[in-house]
Structure formats: C-alpha cells, structure tokens
DOLUMVEX-97814 format. One line per field, with one value per residue (C-alpha): y, x, z; residue number from 1. Coordinates in Angstrom, 1 decimal. Each point is the difference from the previous one (the first is absolute). Layout:
BEGIN
yy [Y | ...];
xx [X | ...];
zz [Z | ...];
nr [NUM | ...];
//
This chain:
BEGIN
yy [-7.4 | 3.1 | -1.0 | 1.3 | 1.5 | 2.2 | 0.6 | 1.5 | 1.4 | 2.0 | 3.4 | 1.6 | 0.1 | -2.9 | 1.0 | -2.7 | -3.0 | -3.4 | -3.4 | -2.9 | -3.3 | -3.8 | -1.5 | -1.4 | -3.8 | 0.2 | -0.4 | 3.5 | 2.9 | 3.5 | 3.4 | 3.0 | 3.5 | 2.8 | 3.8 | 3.1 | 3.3 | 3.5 | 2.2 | -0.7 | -0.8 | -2.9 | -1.3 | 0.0 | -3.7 | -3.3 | -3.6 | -2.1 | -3.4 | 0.0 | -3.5 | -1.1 | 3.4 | 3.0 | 4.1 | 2.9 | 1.8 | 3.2 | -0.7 | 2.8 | 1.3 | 2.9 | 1.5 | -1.6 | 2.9 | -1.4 | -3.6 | -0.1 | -1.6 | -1.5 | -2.2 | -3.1 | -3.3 | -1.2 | -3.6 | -2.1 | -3.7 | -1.8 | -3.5 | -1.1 | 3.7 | 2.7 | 3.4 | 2.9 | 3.6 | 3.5 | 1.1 | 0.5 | -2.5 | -2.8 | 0.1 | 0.6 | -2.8 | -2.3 | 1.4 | -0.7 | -3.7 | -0.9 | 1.4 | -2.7 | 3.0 | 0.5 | 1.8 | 1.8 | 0.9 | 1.6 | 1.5 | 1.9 | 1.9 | 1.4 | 2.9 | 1.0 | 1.7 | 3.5 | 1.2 | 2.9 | 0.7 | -3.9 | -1.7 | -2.9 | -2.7 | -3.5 | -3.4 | -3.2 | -3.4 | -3.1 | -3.8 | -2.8 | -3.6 | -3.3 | -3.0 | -0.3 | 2.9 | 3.7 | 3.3 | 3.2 | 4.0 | 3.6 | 3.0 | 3.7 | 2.9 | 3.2 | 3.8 | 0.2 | 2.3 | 1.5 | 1.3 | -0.2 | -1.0 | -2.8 | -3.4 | -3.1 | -3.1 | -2.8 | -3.9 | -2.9 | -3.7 | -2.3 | -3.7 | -2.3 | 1.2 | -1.5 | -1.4 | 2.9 | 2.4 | 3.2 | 3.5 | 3.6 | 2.8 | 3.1 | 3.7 | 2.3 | -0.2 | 1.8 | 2.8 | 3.3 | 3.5 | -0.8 | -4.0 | -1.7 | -3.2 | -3.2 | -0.7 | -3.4 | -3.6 | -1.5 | -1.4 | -3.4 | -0.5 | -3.2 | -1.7 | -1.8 | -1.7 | -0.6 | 2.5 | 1.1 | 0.4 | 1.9 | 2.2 | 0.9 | 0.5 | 2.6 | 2.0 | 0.2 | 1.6 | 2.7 | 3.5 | -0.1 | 3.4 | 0.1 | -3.7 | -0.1 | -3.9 | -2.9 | -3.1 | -3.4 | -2.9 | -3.9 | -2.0 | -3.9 | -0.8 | -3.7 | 1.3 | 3.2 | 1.0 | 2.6 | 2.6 | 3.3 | 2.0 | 3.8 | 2.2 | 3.7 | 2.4 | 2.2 | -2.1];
xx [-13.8 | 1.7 | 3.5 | 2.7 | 2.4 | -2.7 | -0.8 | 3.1 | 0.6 | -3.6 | 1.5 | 3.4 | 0.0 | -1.3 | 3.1 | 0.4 | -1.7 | -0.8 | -0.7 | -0.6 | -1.6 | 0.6 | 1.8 | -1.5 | 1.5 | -1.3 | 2.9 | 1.5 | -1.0 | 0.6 | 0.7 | 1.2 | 1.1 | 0.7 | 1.0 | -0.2 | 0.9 | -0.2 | 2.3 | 3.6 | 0.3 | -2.8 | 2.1 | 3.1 | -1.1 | 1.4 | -1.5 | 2.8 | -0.4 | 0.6 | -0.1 | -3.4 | -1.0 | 0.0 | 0.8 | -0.3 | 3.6 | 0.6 | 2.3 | 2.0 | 0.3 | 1.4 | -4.0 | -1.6 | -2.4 | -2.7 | 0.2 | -3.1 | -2.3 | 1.9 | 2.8 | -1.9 | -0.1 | -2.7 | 0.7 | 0.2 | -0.1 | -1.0 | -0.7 | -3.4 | -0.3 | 1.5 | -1.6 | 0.7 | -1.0 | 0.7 | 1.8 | 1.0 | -3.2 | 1.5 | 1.6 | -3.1 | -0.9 | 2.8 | -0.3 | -3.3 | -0.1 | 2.9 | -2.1 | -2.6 | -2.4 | -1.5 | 0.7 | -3.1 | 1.1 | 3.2 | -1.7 | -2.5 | 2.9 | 1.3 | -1.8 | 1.3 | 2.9 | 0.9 | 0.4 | -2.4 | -1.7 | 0.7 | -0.6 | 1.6 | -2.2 | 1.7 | -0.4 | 0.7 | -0.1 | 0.9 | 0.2 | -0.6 | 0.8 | -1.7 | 0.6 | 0.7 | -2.3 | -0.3 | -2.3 | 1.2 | -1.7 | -0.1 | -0.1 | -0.3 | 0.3 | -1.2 | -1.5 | -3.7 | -0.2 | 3.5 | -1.0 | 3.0 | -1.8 | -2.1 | 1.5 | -2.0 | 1.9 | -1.3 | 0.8 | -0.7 | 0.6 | 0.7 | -0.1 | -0.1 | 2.2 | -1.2 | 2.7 | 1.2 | -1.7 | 1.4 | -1.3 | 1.8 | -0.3 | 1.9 | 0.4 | -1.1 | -3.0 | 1.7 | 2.7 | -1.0 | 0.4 | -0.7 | 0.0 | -3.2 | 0.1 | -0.8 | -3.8 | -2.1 | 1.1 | 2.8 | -0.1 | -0.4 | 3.3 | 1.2 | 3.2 | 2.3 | 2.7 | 2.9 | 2.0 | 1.5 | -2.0 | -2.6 | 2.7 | 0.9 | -3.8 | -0.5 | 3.8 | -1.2 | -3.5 | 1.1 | 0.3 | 3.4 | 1.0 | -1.4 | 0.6 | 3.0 | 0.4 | -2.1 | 0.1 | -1.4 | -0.3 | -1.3 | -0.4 | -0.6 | -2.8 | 1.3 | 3.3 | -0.1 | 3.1 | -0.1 | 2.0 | 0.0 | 1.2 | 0.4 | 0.3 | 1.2 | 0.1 | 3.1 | 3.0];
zz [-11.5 | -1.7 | -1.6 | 2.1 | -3.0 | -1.1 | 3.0 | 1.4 | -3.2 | 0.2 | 1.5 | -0.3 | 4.1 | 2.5 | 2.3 | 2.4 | -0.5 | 1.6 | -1.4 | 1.2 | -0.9 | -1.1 | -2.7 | -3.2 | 1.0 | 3.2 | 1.6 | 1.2 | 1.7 | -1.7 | 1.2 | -2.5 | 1.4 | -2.0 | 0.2 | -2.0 | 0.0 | -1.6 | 1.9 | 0.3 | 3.7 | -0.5 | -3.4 | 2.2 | 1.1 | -0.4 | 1.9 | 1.3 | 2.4 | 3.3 | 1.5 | -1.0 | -0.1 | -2.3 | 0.7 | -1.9 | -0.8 | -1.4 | -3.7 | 0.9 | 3.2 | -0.7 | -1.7 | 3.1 | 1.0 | 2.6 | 0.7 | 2.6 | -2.7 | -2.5 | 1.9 | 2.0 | 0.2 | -2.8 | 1.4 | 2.7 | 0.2 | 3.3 | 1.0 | -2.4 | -1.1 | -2.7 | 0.6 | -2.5 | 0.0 | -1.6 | 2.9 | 3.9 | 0.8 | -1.1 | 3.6 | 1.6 | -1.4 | 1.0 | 3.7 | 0.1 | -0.9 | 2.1 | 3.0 | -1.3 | -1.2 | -3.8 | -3.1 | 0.3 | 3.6 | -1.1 | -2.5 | 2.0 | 1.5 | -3.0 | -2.6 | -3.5 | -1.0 | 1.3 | -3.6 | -0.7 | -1.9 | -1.9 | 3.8 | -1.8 | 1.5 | 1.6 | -1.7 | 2.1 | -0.7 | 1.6 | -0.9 | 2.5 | -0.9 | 2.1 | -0.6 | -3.8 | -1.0 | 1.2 | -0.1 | 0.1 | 0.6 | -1.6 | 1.2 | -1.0 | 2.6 | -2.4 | 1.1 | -0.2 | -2.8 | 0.6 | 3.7 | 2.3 | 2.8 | -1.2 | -1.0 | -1.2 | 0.2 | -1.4 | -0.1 | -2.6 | 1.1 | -2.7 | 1.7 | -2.6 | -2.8 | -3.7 | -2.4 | -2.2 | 1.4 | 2.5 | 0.9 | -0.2 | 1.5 | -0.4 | 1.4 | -2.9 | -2.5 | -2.7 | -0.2 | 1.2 | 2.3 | 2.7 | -1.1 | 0.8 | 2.5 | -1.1 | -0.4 | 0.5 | 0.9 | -1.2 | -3.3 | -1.0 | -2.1 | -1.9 | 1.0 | -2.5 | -0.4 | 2.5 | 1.7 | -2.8 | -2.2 | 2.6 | 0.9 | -3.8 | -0.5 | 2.7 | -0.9 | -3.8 | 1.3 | 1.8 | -1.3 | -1.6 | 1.3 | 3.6 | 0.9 | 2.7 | 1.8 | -0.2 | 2.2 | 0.2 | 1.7 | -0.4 | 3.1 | -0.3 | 1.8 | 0.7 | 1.9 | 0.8 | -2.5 | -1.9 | -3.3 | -0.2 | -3.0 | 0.1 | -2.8 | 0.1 | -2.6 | 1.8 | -0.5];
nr [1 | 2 | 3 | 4 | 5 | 6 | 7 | 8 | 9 | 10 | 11 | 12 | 13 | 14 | 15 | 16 | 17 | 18 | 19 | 20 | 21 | 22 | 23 | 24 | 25 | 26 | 27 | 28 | 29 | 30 | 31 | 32 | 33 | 34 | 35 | 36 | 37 | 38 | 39 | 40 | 41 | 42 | 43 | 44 | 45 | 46 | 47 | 48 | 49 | 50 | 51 | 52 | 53 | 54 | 55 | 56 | 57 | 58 | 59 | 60 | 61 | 62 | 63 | 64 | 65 | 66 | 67 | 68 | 69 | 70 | 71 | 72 | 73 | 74 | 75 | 76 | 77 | 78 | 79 | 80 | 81 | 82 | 83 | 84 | 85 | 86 | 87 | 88 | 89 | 90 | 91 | 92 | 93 | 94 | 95 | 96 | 97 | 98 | 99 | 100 | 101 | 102 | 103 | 104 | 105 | 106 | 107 | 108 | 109 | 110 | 111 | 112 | 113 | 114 | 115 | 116 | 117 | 118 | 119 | 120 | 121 | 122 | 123 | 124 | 125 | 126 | 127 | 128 | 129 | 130 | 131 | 132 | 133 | 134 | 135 | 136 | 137 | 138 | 139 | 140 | 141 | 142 | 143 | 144 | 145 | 146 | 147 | 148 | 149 | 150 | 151 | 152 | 153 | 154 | 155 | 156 | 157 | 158 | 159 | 160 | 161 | 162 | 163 | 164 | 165 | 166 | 167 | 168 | 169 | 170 | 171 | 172 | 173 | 174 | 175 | 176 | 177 | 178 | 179 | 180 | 181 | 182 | 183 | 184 | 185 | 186 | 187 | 188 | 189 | 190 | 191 | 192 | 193 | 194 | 195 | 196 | 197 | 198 | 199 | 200 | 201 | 202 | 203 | 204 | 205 | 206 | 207 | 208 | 209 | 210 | 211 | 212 | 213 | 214 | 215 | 216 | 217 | 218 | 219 | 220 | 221 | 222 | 223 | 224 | 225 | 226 | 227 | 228 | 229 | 230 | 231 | 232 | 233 | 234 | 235];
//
C-alpha cells in the first residue's frame, strides 16, 4: 500500500483524479475528487453543491473559453449509490442505472476525451452501499497509444473494501506535450483519519501551482448519511 500524500505529490500533473476507498475506523465510506489545470480556461474552475450533487463552474465567466470538457457534473447521488467521474459520463452513468443497467454498460458507450493530441482519457467511479457495508468500481477510458480510433476501457471491482485502505486512479502519468495517460491499476493508497483530515491530506499534496478544486466525501455505512467538504483555490 503506497502512501497517498506522496503519492499525489509524485508528479507536478495527475490532472483529474479519482479516490475512493474505506475509512481507517471502519465506519465510512470515502470518495476524493480533484482537478487541475495548466491553461487558463481549465484554472477558471470552481466545485459548488448542488443538492446532493456537485458541478463544475467557471470562477469568472467572463474568461470562459470552451466549456464542452471542463463544466459537468462530477457527482451524482442516487438511492444506495454516489457515482463520480471526470466529466459528461457521470450522466451516462446515472441514466444508465436508473434503466436498471451497469456501470460497465454505460461505460462501453463512451471513449476518451476529444482532446488531441492529450485524448484526456475518462475516469469513473462509483460506490454502492448494502446493508451496512458497500463495494464500489474504477474505471479508466484512455487511447491505445494515443491513436484516435482505438480506445481500451478497462474496469476494476473492489467488493470488499479493507479498513483504511482506498485506490486512485488519475488521468495523466506525469506532466508533458502531449501529456501521457495514466498507466497500470489503480494504486493501493492508505486512508486516514476522518473527513477532515483526509481532505487536508490530499489539498496539501497537490502541486501547489496547478491544483484547481478538490472534493470529498464520507458516507456512514450504518445510515446511509453522509459530509462533503469542498475546497477551491479561486475565491
């Protein structure tokens, strides 16, 4: 299990990334969500709440450029279920389970990012909660070896979470032109502390100069409640 500060802290550019995984107490189930950026149309971001969800807003509208891949829904809670994403999918993904079909079916309808020559690719996740404990997926749609015409999409099930443990997965390897995708399974991360404290640990991690919002959540496995906290660096 690789320490999730250092971690996050091992390149100047993971982009988006995706964490998810279960509290140290046992108790709560944890997601994290951040966002990056390097031009000013991606920095131009804020998270706010929406209901029990969470969008993607531009700080000032006024510098929007393109908002086709950078203003989504990351979030969206359903009965038993939170699924978050990088991007448009994450409503794939909704529409999809309320027809009573899967993540992985949703997912087979959707390819990376239209971004050449980066082809950005899309990172999923969702959490599932039954009866007093819960599971939850990964997912990474990338270019096979930057071709624009072949995606692989790949899917990890995590079904019975361990006690301070999660997994993350993120968009880029490192910084770069064109930036290189994401390579391997998600890592085995550590999870400590309470919401607070996890949320502090990943904010404090990221690249102080790229890093743009970060959001988290802890749901109680016993109830189904759950806390948020969001943290942007426009304010």
């Amino acid at each position: 299990m690789t320490d999730l500060k250092k971690e996050i802290s091992s390149t100047t550019y993971p982009g988006r990334g995706i964490i998810i995984g279960k509290s140290c107490d046992g108790k709560n189930a944890v997601i994290g969500y951040f966002i990056m950026g390097r031009s000013e149309n991606s920095r131009n971001r804020i998270f706010t709440a929406e209901g029990k969800d969470l969008k993607t807003e531009a700080f000032d509208p006024s510098k929007l450029v393109d908002p086709s891949l950078i203003i989504y829904a990351p979030v969206r809670t359903l009965d038993g279920c939170t699924i978050v994403t990088n991007g448009d999918q994450t409503d794939t993904v909704k529409d999809f389970i309320l027809e009573g079909k899967t993540f992985e079916d949703a997912l087979r309808t959707r390819t990376f990012e239209p971004d050449a020559p980066n082809f950005t690719p899309r990172i999923s996740g969702i959490v599932e909660l039954s009866d007093g404990s819960f599971s939850y997926k990964l997912s990474i749609l990338k270019s096979n070896e930057g071709r624009e015409n072949s995606v692989l999409r790949y899917f990890y099930e995590y079904s019975q979470p361990v006690d301070g443990e999660g997994h993350f997965i993120h968009t880029y390897r490192c910084d770069g032109d064109p930036i290189p995708s994401f390579e391997g399974e998600p890592v085995s991360v550590n999870i400590e502390g309470d919401i607070d404290t996890f949320t502090n640990n990943v904010w404090d991690a990221l690249n102080a100069d790229n890093k743009v919002s970060l959001y988290t959540r802890f749901i109680n496995l016993e109830t189904g409640e759950f806390e948020d906290r969001i943290i942007n660096k426009n304010k």
